[in-house]
TORFI-882782 format. One line per field, with one value per residue: residue number from 1; x, y, z of N, C-alpha, C, O, CB in turn; residue in one letter. Coordinates in nm, 4 decimals. Glycine has a CB too. Example, Ala and Ser with C-alpha at 12.3 -4.5 7.8 and 13.67 -1.06 7.14 Angstrom:
% TORFI-882782
doza = 1:2 .
n.c1 = 1.3190:1.2850 .
n.c2 = -0.5690:-0.2250 .
n.c3 = 0.7800:0.7080 .
ca.c1 = 1.2300:1.3670 .
ca.c2 = -0.4500:-0.1060 .
ca.c3 = 0.7800:0.7140 .
c.c1 = 1.3200:1.2900 .
c.c2 = -0.3300:0.0030 .
c.c3 = 0.7800:0.7870 .
o.c1 = 1.4236:1.3409 .
o.c2 = -0.3319:0.1138 .
o.c3 = 0.8465:0.8039 .
cb.c1 = 1.1308:1.4084 .
cb.c2 = -0.4473:-0.0598 .
cb.c3 = 0.9046:0.5725 .
torlo = a:s .
***
This chain:
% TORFI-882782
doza = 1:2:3:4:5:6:7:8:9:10:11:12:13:14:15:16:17:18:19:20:21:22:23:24:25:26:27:28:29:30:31:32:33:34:35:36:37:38:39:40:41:42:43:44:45:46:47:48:49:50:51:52:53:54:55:56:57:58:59:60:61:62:63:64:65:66:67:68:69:70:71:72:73:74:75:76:77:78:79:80:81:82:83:84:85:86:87:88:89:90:91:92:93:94:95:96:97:98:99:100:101:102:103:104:105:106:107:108:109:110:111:112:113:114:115:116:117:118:119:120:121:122:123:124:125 .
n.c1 = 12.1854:12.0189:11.8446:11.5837:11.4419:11.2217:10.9799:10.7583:10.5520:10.5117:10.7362:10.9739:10.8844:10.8063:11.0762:11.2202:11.0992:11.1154:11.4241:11.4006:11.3410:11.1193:10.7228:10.3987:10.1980:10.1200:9.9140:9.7645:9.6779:9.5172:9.2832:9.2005:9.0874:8.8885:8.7191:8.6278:8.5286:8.2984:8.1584:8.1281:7.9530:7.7270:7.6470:7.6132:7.4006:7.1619:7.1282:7.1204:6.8292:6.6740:6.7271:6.5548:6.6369:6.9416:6.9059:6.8016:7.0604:7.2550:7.1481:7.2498:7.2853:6.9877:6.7726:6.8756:6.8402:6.9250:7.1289:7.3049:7.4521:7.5478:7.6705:7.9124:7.9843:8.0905:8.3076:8.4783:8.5294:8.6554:8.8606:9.0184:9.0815:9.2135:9.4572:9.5444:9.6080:9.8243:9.9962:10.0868:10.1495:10.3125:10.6048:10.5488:10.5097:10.2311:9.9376:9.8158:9.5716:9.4176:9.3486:9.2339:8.9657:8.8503:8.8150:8.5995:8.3946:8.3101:8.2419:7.9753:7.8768:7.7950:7.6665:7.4436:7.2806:7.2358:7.0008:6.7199:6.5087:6.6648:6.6845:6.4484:6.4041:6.6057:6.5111:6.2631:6.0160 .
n.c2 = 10.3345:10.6240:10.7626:10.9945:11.3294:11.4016:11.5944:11.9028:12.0963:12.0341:11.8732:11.9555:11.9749:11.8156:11.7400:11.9655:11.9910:11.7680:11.7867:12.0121:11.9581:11.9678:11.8796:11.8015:11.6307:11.6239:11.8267:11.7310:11.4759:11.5840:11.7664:11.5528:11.3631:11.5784:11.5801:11.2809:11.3085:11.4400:11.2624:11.0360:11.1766:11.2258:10.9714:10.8415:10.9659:10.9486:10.6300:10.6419:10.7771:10.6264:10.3609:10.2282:10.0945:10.1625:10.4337:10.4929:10.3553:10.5316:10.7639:10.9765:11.1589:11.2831:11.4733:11.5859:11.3771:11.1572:11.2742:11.3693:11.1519:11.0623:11.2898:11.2914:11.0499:11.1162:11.2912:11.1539:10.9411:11.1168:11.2358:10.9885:10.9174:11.1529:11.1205:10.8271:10.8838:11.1036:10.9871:10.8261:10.9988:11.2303:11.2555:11.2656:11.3648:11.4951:11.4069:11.6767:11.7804:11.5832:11.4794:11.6814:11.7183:11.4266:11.5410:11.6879:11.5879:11.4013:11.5222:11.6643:11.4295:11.4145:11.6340:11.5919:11.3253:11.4796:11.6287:11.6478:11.5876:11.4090:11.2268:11.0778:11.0176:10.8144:10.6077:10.5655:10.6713 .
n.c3 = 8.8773:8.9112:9.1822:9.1630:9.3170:9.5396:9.3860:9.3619:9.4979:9.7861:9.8795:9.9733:10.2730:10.4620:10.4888:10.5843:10.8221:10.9871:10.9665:11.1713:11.3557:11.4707:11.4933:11.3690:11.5172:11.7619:11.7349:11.5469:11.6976:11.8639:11.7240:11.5379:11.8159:11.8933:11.7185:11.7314:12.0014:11.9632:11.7473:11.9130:12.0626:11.9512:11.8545:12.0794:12.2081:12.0241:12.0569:12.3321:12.2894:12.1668:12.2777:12.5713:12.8274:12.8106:12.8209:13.0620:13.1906:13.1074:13.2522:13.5068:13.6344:13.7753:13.7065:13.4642:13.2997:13.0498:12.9243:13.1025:13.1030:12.8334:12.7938:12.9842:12.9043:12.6298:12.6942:12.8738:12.5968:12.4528:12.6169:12.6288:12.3535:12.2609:12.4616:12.3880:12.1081:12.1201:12.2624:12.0370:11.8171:11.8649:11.8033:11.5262:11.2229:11.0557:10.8423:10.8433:10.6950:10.5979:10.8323:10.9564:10.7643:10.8093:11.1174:11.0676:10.9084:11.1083:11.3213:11.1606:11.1522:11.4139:11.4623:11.2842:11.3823:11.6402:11.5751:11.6116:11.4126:11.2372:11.4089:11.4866:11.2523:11.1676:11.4018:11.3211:11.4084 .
ca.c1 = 12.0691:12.0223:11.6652:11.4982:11.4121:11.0599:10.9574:10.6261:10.5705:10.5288:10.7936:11.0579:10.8474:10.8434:11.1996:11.2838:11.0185:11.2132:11.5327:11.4150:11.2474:10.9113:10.6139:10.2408:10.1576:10.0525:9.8245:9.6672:9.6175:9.4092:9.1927:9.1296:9.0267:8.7499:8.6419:8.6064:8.4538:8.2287:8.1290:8.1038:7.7998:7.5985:7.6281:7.5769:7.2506:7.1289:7.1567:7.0297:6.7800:6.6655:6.6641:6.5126:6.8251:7.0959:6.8906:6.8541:7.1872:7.2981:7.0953:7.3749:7.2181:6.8129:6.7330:6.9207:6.8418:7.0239:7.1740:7.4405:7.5755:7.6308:7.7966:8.0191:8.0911:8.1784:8.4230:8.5705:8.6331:8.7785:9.0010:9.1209:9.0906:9.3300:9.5500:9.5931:9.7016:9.8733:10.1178:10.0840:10.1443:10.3848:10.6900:10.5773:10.4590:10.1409:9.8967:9.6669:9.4599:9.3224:9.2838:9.0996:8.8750:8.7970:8.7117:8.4788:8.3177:8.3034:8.1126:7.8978:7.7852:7.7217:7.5088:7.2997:7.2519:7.1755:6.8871:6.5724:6.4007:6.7281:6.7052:6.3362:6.3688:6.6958:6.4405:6.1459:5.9163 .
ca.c2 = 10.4158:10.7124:10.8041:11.1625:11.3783:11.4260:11.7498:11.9107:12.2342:12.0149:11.7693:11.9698:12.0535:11.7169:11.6745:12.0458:11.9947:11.6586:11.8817:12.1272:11.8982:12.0403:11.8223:11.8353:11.5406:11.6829:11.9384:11.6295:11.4338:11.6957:11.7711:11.4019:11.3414:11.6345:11.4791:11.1218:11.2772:11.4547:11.1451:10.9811:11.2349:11.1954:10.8114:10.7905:11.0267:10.8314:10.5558:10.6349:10.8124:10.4582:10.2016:10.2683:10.0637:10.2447:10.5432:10.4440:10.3441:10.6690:10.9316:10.9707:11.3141:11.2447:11.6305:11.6471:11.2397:11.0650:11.3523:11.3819:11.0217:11.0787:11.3979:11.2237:10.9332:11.1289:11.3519:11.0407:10.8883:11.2413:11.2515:10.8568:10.9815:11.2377:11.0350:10.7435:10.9371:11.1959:10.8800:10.7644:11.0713:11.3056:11.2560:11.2542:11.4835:11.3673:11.4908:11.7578:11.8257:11.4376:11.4500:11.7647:11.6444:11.3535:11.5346:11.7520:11.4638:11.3379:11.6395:11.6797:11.3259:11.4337:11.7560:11.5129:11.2165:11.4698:11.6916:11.5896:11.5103:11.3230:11.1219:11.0587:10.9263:10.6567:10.5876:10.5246:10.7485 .
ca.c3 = 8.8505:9.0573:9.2212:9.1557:9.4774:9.5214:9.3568:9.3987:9.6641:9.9324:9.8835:10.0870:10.3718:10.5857:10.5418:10.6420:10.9725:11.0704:11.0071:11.2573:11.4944:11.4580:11.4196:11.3785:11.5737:11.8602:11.7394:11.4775:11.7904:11.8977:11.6115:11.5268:11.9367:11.9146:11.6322:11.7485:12.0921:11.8820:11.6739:12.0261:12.1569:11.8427:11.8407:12.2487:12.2292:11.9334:12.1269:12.4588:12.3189:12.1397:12.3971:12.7268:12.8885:12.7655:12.8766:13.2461:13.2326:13.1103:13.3281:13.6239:13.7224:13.7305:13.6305:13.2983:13.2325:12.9858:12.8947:13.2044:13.0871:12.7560:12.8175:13.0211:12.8219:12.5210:12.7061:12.8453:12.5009:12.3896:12.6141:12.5967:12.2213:12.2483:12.5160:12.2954:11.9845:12.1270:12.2995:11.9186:11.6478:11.9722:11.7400:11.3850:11.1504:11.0101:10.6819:10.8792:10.5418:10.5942:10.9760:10.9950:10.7379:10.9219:11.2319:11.0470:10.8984:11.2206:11.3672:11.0809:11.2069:11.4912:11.4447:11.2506:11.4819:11.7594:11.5613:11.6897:11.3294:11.2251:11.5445:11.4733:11.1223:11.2058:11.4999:11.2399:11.4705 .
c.c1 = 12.0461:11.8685:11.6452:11.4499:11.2829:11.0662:10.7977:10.6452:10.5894:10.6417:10.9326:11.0131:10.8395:10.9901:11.2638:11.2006:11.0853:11.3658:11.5448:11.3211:11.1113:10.8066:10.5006:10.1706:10.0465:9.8954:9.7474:9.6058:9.4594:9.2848:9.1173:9.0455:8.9421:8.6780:8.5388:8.4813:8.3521:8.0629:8.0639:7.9419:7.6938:7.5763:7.5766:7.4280:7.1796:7.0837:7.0840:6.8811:6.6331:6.6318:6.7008:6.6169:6.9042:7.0504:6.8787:6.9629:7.2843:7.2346:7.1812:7.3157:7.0865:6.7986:6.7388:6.8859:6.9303:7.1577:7.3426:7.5132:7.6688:7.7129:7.9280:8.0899:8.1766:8.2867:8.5125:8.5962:8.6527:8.8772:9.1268:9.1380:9.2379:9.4444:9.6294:9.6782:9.7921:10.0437:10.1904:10.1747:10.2911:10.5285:10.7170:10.5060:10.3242:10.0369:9.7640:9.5625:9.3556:9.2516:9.1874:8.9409:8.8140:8.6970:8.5850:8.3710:8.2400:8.1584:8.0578:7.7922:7.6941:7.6275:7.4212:7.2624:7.2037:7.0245:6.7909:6.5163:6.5228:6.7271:6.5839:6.3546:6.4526:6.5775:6.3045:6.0350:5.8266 .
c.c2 = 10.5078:10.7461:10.9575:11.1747:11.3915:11.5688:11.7742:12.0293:12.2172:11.9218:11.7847:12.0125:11.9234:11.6896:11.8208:12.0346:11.8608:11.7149:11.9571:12.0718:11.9254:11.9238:11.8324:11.7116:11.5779:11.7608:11.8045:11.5621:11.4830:11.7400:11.6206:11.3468:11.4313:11.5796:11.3539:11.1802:11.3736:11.3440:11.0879:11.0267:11.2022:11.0547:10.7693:10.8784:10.9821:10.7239:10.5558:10.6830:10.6765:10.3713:10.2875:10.1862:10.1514:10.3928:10.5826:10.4468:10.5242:10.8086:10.9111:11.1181:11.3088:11.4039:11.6714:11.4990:11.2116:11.1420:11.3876:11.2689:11.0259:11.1874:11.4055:11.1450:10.9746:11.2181:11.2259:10.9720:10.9823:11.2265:11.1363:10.8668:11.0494:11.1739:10.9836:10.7903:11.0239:11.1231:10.8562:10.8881:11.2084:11.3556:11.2669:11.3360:11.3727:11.4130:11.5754:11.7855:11.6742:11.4154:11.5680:11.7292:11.5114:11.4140:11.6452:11.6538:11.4403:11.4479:11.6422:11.5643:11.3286:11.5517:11.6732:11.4767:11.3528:11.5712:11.5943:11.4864:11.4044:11.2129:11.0561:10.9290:10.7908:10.5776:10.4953:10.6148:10.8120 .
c.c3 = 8.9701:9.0456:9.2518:9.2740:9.4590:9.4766:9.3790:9.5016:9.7993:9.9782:9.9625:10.1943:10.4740:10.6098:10.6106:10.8337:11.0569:11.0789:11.1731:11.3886:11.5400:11.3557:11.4824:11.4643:11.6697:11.8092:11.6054:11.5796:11.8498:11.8602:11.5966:11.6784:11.9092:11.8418:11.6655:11.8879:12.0507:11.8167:11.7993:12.0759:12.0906:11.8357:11.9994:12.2579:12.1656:12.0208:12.2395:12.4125:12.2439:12.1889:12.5727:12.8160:12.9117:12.8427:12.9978:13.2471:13.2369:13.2166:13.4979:13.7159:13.6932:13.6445:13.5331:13.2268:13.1829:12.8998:12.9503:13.1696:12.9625:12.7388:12.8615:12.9571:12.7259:12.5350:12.7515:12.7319:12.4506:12.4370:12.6183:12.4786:12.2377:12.3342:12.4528:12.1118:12.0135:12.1629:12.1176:11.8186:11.7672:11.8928:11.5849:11.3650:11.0617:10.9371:10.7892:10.8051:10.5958:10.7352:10.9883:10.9000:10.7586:11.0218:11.2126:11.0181:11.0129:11.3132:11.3059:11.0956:11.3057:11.5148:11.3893:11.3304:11.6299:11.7228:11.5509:11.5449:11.2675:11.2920:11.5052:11.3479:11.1195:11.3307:11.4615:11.3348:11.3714 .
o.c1 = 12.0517:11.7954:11.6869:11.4150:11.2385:11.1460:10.7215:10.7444:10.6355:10.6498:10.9981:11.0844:10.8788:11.0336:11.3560:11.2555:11.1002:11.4301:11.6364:11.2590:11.0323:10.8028:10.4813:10.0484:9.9244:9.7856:9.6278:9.4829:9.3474:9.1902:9.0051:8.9391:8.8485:8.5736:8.4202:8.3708:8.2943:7.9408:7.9408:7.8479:7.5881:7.4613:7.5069:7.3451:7.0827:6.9698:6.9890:6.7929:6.5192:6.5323:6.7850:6.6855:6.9319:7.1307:6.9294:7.0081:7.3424:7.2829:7.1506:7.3158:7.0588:6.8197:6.6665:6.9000:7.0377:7.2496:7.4464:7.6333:7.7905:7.8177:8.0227:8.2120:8.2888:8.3611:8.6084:8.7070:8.6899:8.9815:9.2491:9.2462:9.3478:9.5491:9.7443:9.7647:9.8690:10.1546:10.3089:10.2679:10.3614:10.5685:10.8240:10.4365:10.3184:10.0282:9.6480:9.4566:9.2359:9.1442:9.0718:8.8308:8.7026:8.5773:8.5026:8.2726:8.1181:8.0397:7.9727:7.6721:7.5795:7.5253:7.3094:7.1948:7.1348:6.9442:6.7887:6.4902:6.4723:6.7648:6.6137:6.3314:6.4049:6.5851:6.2532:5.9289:5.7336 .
o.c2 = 10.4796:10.7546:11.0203:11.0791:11.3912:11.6501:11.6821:12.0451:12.2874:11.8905:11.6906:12.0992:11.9528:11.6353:11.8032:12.0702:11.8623:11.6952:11.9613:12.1275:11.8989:11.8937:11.8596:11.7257:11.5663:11.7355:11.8332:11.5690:11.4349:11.7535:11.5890:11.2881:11.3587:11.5270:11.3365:11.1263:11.3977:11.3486:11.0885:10.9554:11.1602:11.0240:10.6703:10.8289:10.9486:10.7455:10.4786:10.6385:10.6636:10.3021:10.3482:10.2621:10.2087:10.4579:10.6845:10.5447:10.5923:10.9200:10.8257:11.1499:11.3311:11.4189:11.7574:11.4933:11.2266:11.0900:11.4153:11.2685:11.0089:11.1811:11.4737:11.1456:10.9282:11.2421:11.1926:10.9194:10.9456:11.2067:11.1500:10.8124:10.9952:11.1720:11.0228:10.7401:11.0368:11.1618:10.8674:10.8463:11.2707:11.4709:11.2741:11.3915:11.2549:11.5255:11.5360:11.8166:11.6804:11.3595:11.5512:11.7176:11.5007:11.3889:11.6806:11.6386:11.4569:11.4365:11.5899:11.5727:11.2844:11.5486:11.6724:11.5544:11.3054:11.5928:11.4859:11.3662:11.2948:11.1061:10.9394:10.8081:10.6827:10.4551:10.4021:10.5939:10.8833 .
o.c3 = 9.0898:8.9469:9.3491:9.3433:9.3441:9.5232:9.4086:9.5728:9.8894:10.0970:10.0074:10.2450:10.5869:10.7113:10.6903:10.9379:11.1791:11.1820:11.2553:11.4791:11.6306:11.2364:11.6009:11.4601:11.6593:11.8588:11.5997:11.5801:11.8670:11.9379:11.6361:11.6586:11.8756:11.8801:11.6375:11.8946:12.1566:11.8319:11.7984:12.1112:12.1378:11.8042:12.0216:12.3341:12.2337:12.0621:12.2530:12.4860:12.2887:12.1676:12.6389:12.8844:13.0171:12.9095:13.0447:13.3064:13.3214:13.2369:13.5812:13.8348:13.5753:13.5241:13.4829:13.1047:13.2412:12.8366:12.8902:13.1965:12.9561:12.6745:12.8223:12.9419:12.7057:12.4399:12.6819:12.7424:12.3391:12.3746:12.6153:12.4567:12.2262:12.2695:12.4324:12.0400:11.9182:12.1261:12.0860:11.7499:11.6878:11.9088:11.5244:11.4501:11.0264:10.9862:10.8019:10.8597:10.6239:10.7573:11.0271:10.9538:10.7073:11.0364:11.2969:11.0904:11.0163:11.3438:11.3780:11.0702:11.3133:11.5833:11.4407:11.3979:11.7203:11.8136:11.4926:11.5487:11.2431:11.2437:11.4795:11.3489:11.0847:11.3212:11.5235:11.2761:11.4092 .
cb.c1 = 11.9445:12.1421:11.6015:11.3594:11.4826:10.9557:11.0068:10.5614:10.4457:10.4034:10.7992:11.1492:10.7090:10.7794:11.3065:11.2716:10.8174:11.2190:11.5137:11.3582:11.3057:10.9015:10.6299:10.1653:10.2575:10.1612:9.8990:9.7328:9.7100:9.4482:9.2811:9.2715:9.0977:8.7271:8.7362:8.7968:8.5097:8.3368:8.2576:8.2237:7.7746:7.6251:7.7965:7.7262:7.2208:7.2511:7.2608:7.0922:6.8236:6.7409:6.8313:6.3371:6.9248:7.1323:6.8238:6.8284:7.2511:7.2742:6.8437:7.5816:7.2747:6.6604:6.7785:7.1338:6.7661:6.9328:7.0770:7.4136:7.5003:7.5861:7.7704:7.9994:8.0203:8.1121:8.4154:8.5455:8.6135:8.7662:9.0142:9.0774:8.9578:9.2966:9.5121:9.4602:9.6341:9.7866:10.0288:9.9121:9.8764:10.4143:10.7202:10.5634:10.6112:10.0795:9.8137:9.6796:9.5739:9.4267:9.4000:9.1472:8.8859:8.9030:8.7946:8.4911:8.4003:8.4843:8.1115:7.9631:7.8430:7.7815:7.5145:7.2818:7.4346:7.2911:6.8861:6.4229:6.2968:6.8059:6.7065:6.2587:6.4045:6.9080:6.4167:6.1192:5.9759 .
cb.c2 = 10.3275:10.8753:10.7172:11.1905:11.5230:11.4055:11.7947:11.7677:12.3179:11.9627:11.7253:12.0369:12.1509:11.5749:11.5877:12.1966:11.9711:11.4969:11.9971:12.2806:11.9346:12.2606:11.6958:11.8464:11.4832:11.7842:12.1462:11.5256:11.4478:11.7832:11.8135:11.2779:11.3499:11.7637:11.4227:10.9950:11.2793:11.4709:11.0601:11.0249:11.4031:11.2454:10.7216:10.8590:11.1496:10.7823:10.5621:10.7391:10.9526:10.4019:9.9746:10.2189:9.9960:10.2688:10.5770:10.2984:10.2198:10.6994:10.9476:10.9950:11.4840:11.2206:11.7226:11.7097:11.2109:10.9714:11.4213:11.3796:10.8644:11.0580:11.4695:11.1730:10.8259:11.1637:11.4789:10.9568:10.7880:11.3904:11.3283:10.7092:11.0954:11.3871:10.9548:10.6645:11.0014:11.2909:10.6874:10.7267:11.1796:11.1981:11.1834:11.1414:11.5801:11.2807:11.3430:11.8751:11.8049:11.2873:11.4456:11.9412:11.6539:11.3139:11.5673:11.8488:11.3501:11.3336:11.7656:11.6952:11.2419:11.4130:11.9121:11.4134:11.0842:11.5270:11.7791:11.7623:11.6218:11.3584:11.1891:11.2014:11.0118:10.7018:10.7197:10.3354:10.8479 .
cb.c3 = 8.8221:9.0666:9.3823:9.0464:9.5440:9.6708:9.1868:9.4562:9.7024:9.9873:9.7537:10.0690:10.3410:10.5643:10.4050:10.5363:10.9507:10.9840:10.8994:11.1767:11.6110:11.3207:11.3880:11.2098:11.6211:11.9202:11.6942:11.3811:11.8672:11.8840:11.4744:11.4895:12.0628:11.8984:11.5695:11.8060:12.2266:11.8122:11.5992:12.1218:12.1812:11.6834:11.7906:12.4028:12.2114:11.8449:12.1373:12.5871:12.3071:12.1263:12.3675:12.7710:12.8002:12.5430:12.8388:13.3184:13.1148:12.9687:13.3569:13.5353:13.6670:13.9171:13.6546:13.2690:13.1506:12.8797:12.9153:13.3757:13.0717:12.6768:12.8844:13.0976:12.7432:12.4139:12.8047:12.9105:12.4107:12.4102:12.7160:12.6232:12.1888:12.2946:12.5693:12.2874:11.8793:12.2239:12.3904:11.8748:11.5532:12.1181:11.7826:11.3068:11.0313:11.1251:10.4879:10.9145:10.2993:10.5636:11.1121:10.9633:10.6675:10.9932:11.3785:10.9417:10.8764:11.2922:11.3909:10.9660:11.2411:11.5622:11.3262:11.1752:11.5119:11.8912:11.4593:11.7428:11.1940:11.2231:11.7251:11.4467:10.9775:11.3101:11.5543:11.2305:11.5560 .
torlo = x:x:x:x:x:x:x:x:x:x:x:x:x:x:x:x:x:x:x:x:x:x:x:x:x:x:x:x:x:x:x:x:x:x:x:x:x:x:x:x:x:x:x:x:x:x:x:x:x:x:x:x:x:x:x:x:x:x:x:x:x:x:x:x:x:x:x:x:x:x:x:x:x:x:x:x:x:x:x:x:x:x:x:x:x:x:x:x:x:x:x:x:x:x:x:x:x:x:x:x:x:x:x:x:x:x:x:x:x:x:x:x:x:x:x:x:x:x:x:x:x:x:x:x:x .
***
């Protein structure tokens, strides 16, 4: 029994990009990390802005408050974000349609979580 080739528009386009040594990895890495450190700011301002802890803990520069920590934190998990996948996805080709929608998602989270009356209402204020 012999097995049919994939047909479809896209069905020769990963095997001609592993042909030609060209893959999207990299540049998914990429996308999916802004995303996540994205996701990260809106969930860490949330958060600090929540429990008086977290918000001490976070204000690293008094002047801007809690503001300077999570700014920090969520570029540090961008760029261990992007680090860790970039080690990960460097060699393969990988569905950009699904990862960029992700890291919109992802942002879309976080424009919520950081507008004021959004913040308010998870808050119960």
């Amino acid at each position: 029994m012999t097995q049919l080739p994939p047909s479809g528009p896209d069905a020769a386009a990963p095997a001609a990009e592993a042909a030609d040594g060209l893959t999207n990895g990299s540049g998914g890495a990429a996308i999916l990390a802004a995303g996540i450190g994205c996701g990260a700011l809106g969930v860490l301002a949330l958060a600090a802005d929540a429990s008086p802890a977290l918000n001490h803990l976070m204000s690293v520069y008094r002047p801007s408050g809690a503001l300077s920590g999570v700014s920090t934190s969520a570029v540090l998990i961008w760029l261990a974000a992007w680090w860790g996948l970039e080690r990960r996805w460097s060699a393969r080709t990988v569905d950009l349609r699904r990862i960029t929608l992700v890291a919109f998602a992802l942002l879309g989270v976080s424009l919520l979580l950081t507008f004021p009356p959004v913040m308010d209402l998870l808050q119960g204020k």
